[in-house]
C-alpha positions as CSV (number, residue, x, y, z in Angstrom):
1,X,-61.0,6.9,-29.4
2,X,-63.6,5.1,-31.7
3,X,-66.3,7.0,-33.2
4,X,-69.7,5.4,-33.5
5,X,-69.9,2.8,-35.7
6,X,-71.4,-0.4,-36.7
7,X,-70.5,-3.7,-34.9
8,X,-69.9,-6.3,-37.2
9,X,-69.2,-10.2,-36.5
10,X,-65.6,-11.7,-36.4
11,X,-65.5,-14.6,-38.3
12,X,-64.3,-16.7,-35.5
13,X,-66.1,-20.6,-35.4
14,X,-65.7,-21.9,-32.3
15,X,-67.9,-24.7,-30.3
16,X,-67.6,-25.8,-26.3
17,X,-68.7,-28.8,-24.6
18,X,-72.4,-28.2,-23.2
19,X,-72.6,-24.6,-25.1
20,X,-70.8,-22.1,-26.9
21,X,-68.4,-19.0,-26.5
22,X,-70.4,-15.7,-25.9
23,X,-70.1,-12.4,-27.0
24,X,-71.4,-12.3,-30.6
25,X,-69.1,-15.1,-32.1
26,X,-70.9,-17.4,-34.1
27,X,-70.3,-21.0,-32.7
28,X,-70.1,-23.6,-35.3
29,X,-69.1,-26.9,-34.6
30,X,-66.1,-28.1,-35.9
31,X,-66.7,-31.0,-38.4
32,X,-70.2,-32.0,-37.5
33,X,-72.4,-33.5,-39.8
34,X,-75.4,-31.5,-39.5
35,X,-74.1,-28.2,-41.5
36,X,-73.6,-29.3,-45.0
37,X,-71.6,-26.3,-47.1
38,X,-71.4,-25.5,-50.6
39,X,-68.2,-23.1,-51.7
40,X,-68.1,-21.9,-54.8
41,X,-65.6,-19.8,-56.5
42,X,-65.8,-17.2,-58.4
43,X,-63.2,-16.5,-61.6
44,X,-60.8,-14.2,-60.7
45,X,-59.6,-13.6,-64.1
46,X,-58.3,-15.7,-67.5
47,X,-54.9,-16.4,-66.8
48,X,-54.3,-14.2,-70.6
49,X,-56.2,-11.2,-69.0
50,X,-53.7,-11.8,-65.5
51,X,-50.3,-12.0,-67.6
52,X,-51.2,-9.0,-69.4
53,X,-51.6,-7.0,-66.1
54,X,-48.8,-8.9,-64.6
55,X,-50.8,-10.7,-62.0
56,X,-51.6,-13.8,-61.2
57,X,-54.5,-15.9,-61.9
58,X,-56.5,-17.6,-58.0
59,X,-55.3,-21.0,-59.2
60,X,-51.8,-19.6,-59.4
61,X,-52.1,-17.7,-56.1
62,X,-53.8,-20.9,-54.3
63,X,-50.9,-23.6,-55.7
64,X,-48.3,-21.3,-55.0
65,X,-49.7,-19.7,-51.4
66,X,-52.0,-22.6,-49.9
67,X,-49.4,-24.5,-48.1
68,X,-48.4,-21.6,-46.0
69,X,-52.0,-20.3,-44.8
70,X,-52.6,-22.2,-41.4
71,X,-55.7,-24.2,-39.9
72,X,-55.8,-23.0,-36.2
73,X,-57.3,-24.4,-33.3
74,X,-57.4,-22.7,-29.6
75,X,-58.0,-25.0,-26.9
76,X,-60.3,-22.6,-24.9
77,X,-61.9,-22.1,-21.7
78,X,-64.8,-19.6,-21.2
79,X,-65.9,-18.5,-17.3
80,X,-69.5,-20.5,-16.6
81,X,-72.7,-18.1,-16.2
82,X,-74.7,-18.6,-13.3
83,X,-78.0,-20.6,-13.0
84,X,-81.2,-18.3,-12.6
85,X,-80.7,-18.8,-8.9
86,X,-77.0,-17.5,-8.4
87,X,-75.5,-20.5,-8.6
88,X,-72.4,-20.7,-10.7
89,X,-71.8,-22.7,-13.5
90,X,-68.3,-24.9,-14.0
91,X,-66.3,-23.2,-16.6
92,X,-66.4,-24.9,-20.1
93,X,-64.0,-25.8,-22.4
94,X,-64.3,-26.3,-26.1
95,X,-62.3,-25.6,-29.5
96,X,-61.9,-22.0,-31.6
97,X,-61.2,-22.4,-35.2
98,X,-59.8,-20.3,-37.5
99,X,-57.0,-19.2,-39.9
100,X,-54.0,-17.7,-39.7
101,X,-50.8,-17.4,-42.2
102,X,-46.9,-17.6,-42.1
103,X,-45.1,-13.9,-42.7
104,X,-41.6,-15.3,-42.2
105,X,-39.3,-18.1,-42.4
106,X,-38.9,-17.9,-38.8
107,X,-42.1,-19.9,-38.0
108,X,-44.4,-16.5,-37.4
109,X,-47.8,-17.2,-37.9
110,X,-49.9,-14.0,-38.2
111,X,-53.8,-14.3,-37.2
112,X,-56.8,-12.8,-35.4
113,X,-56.3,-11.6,-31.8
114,X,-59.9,-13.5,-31.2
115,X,-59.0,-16.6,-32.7
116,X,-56.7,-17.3,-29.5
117,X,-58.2,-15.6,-26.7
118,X,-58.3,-17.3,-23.7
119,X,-56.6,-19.8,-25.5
120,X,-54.8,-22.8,-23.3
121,X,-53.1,-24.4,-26.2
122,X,-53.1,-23.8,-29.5
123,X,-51.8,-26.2,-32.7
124,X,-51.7,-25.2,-36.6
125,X,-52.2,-27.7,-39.4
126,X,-49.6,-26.5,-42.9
127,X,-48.9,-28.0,-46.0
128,X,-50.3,-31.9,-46.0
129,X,-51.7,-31.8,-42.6
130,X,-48.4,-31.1,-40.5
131,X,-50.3,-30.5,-37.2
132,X,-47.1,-28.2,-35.1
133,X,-47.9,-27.0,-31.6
134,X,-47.7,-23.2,-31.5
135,X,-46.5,-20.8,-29.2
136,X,-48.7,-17.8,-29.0
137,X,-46.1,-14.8,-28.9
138,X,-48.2,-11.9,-28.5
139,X,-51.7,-10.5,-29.0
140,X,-53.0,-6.5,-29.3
141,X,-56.7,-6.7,-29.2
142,X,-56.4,-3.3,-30.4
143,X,-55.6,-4.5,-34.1
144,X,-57.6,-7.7,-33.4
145,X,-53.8,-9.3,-34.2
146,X,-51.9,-12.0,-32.7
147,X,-48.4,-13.7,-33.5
148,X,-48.0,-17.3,-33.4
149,X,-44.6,-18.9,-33.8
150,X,-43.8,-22.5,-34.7
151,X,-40.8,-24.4,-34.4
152,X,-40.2,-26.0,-37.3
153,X,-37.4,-26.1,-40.6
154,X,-38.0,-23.3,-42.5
155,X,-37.9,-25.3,-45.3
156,X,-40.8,-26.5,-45.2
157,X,-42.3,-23.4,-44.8
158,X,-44.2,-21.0,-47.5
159,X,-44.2,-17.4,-46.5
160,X,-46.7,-15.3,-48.1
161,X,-45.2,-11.8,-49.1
162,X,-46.5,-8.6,-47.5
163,X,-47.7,-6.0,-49.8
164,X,-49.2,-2.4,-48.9
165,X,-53.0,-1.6,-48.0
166,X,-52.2,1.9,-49.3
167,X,-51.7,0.7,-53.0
168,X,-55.2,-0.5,-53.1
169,X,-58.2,1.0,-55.3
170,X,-62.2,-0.3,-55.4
171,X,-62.3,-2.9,-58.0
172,X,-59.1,-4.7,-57.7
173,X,-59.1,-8.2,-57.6
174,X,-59.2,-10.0,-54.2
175,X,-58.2,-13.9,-53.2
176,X,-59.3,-14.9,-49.2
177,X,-57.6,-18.6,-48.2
178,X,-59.1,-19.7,-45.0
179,X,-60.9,-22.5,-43.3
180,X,-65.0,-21.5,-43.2
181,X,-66.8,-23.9,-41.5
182,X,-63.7,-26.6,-40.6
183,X,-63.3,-26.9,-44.5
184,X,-59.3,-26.1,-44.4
185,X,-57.7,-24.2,-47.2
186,X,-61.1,-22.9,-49.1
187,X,-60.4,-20.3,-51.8
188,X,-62.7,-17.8,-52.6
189,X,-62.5,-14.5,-54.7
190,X,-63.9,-11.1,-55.1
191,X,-62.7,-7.6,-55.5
192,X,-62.3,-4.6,-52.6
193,X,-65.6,-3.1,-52.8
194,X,-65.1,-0.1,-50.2
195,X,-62.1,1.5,-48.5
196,X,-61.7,3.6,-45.5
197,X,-64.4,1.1,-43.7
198,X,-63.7,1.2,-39.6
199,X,-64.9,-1.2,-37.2
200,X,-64.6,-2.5,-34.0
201,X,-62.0,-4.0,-31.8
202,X,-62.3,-6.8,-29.2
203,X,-61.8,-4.3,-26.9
204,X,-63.7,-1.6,-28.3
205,X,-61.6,0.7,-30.0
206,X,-61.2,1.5,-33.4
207,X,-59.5,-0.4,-36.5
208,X,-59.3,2.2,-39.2
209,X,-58.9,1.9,-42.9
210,X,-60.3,-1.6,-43.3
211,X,-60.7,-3.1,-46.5
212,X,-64.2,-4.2,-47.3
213,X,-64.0,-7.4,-49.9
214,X,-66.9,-9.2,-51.5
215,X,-64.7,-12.2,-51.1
216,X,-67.0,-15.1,-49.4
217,X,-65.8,-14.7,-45.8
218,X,-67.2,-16.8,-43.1
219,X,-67.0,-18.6,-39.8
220,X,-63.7,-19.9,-39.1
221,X,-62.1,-17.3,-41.9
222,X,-60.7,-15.0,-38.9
223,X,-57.1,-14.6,-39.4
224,X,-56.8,-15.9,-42.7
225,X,-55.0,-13.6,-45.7
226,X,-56.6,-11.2,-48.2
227,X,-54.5,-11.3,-51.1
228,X,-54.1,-9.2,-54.8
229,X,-53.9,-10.1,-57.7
230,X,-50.0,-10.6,-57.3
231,X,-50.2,-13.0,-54.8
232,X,-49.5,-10.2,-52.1
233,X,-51.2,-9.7,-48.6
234,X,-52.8,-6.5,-48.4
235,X,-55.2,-7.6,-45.7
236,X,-55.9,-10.0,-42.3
237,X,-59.5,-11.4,-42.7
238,X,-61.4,-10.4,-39.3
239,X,-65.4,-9.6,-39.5
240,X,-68.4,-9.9,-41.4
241,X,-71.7,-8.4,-41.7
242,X,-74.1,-10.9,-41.9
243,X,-78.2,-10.0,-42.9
244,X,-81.1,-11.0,-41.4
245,X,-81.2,-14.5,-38.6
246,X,-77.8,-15.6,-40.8
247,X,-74.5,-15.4,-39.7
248,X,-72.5,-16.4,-43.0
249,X,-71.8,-14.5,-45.6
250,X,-73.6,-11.9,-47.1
251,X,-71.2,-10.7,-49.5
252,X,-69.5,-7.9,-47.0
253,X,-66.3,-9.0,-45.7
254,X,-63.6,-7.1,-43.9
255,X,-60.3,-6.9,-43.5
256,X,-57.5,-5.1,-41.1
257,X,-55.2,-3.8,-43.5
258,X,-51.9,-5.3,-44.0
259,X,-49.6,-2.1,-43.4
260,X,-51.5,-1.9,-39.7
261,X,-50.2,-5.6,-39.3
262,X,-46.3,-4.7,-40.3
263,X,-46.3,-1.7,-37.5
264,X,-47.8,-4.6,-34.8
265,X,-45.9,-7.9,-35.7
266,X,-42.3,-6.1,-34.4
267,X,-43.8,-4.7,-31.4
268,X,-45.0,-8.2,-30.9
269,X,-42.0,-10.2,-31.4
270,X,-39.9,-8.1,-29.0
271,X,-42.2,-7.8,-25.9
272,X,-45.6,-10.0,-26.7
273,X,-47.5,-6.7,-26.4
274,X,-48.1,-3.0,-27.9
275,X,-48.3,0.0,-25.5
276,X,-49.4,2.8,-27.4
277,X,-49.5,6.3,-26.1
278,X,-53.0,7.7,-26.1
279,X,-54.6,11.2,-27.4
280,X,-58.2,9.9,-27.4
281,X,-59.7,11.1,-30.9
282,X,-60.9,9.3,-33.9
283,X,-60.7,11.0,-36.9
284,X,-60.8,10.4,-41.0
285,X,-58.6,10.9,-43.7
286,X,-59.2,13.9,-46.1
287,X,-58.8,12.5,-49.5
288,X,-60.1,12.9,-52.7
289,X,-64.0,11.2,-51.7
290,X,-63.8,13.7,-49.1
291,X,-63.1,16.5,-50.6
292,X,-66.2,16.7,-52.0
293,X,-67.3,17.7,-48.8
294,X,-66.3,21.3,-49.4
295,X,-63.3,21.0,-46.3
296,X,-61.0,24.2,-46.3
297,X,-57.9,22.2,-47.1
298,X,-57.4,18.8,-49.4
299,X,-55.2,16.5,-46.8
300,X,-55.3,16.0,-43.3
301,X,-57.6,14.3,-40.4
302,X,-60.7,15.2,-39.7
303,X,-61.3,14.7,-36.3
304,X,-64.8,12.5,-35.6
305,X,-65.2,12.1,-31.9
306,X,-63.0,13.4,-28.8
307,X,-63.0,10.6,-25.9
308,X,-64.5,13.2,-22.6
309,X,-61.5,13.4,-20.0
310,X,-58.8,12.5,-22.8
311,X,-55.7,14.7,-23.2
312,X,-57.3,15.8,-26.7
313,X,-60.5,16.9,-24.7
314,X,-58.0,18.9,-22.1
315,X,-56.1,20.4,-24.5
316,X,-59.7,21.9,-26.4
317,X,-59.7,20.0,-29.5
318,X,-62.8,19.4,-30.9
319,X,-65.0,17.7,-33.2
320,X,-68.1,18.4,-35.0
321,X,-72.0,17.9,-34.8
322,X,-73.0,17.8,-38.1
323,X,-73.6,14.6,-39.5
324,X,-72.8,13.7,-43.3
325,X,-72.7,10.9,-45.3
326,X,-69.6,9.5,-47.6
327,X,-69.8,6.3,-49.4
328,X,-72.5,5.2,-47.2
329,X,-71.1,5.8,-44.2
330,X,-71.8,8.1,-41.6
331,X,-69.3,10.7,-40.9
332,X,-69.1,14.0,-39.0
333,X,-68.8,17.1,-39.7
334,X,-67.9,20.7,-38.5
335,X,-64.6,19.2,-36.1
336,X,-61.4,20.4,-36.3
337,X,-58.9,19.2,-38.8
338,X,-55.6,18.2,-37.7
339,X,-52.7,18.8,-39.9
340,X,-49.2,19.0,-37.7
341,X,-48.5,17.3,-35.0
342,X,-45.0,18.0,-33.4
343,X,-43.2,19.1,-36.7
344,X,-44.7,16.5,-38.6
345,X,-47.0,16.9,-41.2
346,X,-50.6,15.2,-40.9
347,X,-51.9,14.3,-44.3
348,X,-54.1,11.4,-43.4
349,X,-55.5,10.1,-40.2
350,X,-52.6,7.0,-40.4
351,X,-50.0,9.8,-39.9
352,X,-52.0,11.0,-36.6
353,X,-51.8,7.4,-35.3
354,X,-47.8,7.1,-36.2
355,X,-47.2,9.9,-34.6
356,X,-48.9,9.4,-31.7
357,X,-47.8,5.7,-31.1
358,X,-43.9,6.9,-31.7
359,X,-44.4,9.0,-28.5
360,X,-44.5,7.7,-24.9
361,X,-47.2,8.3,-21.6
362,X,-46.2,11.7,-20.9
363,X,-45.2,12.9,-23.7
364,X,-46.1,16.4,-24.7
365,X,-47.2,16.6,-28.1
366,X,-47.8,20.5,-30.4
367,X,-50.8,20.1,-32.7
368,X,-51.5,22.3,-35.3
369,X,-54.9,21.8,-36.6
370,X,-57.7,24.2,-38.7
371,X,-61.0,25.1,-37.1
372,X,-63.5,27.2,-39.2
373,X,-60.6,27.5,-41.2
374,X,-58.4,29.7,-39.1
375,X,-55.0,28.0,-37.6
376,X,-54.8,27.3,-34.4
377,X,-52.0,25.5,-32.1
378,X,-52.2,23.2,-28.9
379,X,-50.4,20.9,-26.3
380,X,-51.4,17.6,-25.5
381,X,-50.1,15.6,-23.2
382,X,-50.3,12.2,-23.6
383,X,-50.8,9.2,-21.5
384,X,-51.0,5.3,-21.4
385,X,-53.8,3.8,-23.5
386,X,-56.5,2.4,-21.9
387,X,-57.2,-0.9,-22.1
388,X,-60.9,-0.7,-23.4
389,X,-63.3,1.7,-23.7
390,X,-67.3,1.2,-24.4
C-alpha cells in the first residue's frame, strides 16, 4: 500500500524505569529538571484583522478550547532486549505522554494510536487538573488513531468542533494545544505550509493527505488538535521532522487530517477496531498542482506503487517508473490513473480509499482506470488488509 516515503518522528514523549521505549520515539522524561523549555508564541492575528474574516483570534481559541484538550499518560510496558550474551532482560515499565482531545459530550477522547500502545492503564488530566481514568475503546494503527472514553458529566466537558481537512488552503492560520515536554496545555501557532504530505503509520502503511503546519510541534504533542482560525479541528497532531542530532521542532509539523479521523472514530466506537478491505496500491490525487504535470485528464488517482502479490497486482494494474517531483516531494510517474471504481466516480485518491473500505474481503470490485491514455477496465478482488507491511 504505501509508496516510499520519508519516515518522520511521532511526537510521542515517553520515559521507562532503567531506559526508554524503542523504535524512534524520542524519550523525554516527564517533569525532570534537567530540560529547561522556552515556548513562545507566535501572533496569530489582531483580533480586528480575525473579526473581519470571521475568525477567531489564538487567545479566543485557547480560553474557549483549552479545557477540553487532554494531558494523557499510558502506563506502559516494553518487552526487555537481551544482554550481549542472550540473556534476557526483565520487561520495563515507564510512562508515555501525550495529548489527546474530547470530540463529544459522551466522554470520547480522540488521540494518537502511539500514545497508548502497549498501554496498561491510561488517565487524562481536563479542565483544572481533573485527573479521570480512561478506557481505551479502540486503536487503528493504520490512521495512528485511538479513542479514549471517560466517564464523567458531560457538563463539565468542552468538546472541540470537527471541521473538514478538505476546506483547507497553504497559508491559513493554524493553532496546536498540546503538552510538549510535560508542559500541559501549551499553545502555539502557525499556518498549513504544505498539503497532500504522506507519511508513515505505526504499522507501516500509509496516511495520506496530511497537513504539514509550521505550528511548534514537539515531544509529548502526539494526539493533540490542529485547529483554524474558527476554532475548528481540521487536524490530529502525530509526527515531526526534526534536523540534524535534535529531536524538537524544526518548524515541520504534521498532522492526520481531521475528515480521516470522522470515517475512524464510528468504526471505533462500535467494535474497538477498523477492518478495511485491501487493493494494495498507493496512489495521489490529481488536482490542480498536478496538473501541471501534463496528465491526460484533470481529476482522478494516480497510482504510485502496486504492493507485489496484491489483488491490484493480479488484476494488472500498474504504476509508473518515472520519477518527478511536485512541491518537493517525490512522486511517480507514467502509472495508470484510476478514475471509476464499481460505478463510482474516482476524482481524488480519498474516493479510491472510500470506496475500497465500503467493500468487504472478497469483494469483487470493476475499475476503470487510463493508461497511456486509452481506457481500460479490470476486476479486483479484494481481501483482508494486512496487518503491516515493510
Amino acid at each position: 500500500m504505501p509508496s516510499p516515503m520519508k519516515k518522520y518522528l511521532p511526537v510521542l514523549a515517553a520515559g521507562l524505569a532503567g531506559g526508554v521505549i524503542a523504535g524512534g520515539i524520542v524519550a523525554i522524561a516527564d517533569g525532570g529538571s534537567d530540560t529547561k523549555t522556552v515556548v513562545e508564541q507566535a501572533p496569530l492575528g489582531s483580533a480586528r484583522n480575525a473579526s473581519s474574516t470571521g475568525g477567531l483570534t489564538a487567545r479566543e481559541i485557547y480560553k474557549r478550547y483549552s479545557p477540553g484538550v487532554a494531558y494523557i499518560r499510558a502506563e506502559v510496558e516494553q518487552q526487555g532486549s537481551t544482554t550481549p550474551f542472550g540473556d534476557p532482560q526483565a520487561p520495563q515499565e515507564g510512562t508515555a505522554t501525550g495529548t489527546g482531545f474530547v470530540v463529544d459530550k459522551d466522554g470520547d477522547i480522540l488521540t494518537n494510536a502511539h500514545v497508548v500502545e502497549g498501554a496498561k492503564s491510561v488517565t487524562v488530566e481536563l479542565g483544572d487538573d481533573k485527573r479521570l481514568k480512561a478506557e481505551i475503546v479502540g486503536r487503528d494503527t493504520s490512521s495512528d488513531l485511538a479513542l479514549l472514553k471517560v466517564n464523567v458529566d458531560d457538563d463539565d466537558l468542552t468538546v472541540l468542533p470537527l471541521g473538514s481537512s478538505k476546506d483547507v488552503t497553504v497559508g491559513d492560520a493554524t493553532v496546536a494545544i498540546g503538552n510538549p515536554f510535560g508542559l500541559d496545555r501549551t499553545l502555539t501557532t502557525g499556518v498549513v505550509s504544505a498539503l497532500q504530505r504522506r507519511i508513515e503509520a505505526p504499522d507501516g502503511f500509509a496516511i495520506n493527505d496530511v497537513i504539514q503546519t509550521d505550528a511548534a510541534i514537539n515531544p509529548g504533542n502526539s494526539g493533540g488538535p490542529l485547529i483554524d482560525s474558527t476554532g475548528r479541528v481540521i487536524g490530529v497532531n502525530s509526527q515531526i521532522e526534526t534536523g540534524g542530532s535534535s529531536n524538537g521542532n524544526v518548524g515541520i509539523g504534521f498532522a492526520v487530517p481531521i475528515d480521516t479521523a470522522k470515517r475512524i472514530i464510528p468504526q471505533l466506537k462500535k467494535s474497538g477496531a477498523v477492518e478495511r478491505a485491501y487493493l494494495g496500491v498507493s496512489s495521489l490525487t490529481i488536482d490542480g498542482d498536478v496538473a501541471t504535470l501534463k496528465l491526460p485528464v484533470d481529476q482522478g488517482a494516480l497510482i504510485q506503487k502496486v504492493e507485489k502479490g496484491s489483488p491490484a497486482d493480479k488484476a494488472g494494474l500498474q504504476a509508473g517508473t518515472t520519477k518527478g517531483e511536485l512541491n518537493a516531494q517525490e512522486v511517480i510517474l507514467g502509472g495508470d490513473i484510476v478514475i471509476d471504481v464499481g460505478g463510482t466516480k474516482i476524482t481524488e485518491q480519498d474516493d479510491l480509499q472510500e470506496v475500497v473500505s465500503g467493500h468487504k474481503a472478497g469483494d469483487k470490485v470493476t475499475i476503470t482506470f487510463l493508461r497511456n491514455g486509452k481506457k481500460k477496465t479490470v476486476t479486483a478482488t479484494l481481501v483482508k488488509r494486512p496487518k503491516a507491511v515493510g
